[in-house]
N, C-alpha and C positions, 0 to 999 in steps of 0.2 A: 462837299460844299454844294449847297442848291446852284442850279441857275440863274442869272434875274430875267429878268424882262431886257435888260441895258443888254445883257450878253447873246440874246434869243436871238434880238433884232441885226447886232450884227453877223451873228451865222448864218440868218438869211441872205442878208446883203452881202456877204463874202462869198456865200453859195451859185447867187443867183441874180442874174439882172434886175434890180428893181426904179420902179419909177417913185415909190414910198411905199414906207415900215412902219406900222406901229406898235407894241407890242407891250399886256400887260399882261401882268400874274402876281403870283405870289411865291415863288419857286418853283413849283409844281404842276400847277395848271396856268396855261396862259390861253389870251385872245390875242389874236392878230388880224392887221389888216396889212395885207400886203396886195402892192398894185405895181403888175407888172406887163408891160408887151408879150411876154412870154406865155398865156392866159392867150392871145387872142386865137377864137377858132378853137379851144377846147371847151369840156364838157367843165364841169367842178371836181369831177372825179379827177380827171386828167389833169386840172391845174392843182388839185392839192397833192396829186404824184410829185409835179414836178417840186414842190416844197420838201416832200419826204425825202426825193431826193438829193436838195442841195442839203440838207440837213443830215442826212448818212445813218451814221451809228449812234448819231445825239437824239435821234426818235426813242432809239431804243436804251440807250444805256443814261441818259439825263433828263432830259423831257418825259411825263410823264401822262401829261394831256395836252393837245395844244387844239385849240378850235380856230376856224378860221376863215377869217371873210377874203374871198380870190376876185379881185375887181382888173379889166383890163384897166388902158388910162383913160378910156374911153367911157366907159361905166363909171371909172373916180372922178370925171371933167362932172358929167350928166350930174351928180350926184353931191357936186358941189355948190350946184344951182339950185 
């Protein structure tokens, strides 16, 4: 059975502190926006590390693509103006 989008979002948020998730696809390929403190003082490398790693073995054995926007909550406040 694919993943959804509803299930992606919360393995983020179960993985990982977040300050907000968004997450669409179609089983297969998703977009995300995840905004977390965790991000601050990293590069984009480093913060989509830190995704891979709340996410584990679901990169590799469920997930298929995932692209991804890494905002501190600082970048997401800025960004909402």
């Amino acid at each position: 059975m694919a993943t959804t989008p509803e299930q992606l979002q919360i393995y983020i948020q179960d993985g990982m502190q977040c300050d907000h998730v968004e997450v669409r696809g179609d089983g297969h390929h998703f977009e995300a926006v995840i905004v977390s403190a965790l991000f601050s003082g990293k590069n984009k490398v480093q913060q989509h590390q830190v995704v891979y790693k709340a996410l584990g073995d679901r990169m590799r054995e469920e997930i298929h693509a995932l692209s991804m926007q890494t905002l501190t909550p600082e970048d997401w406040a800025a960004r909402q103006h």
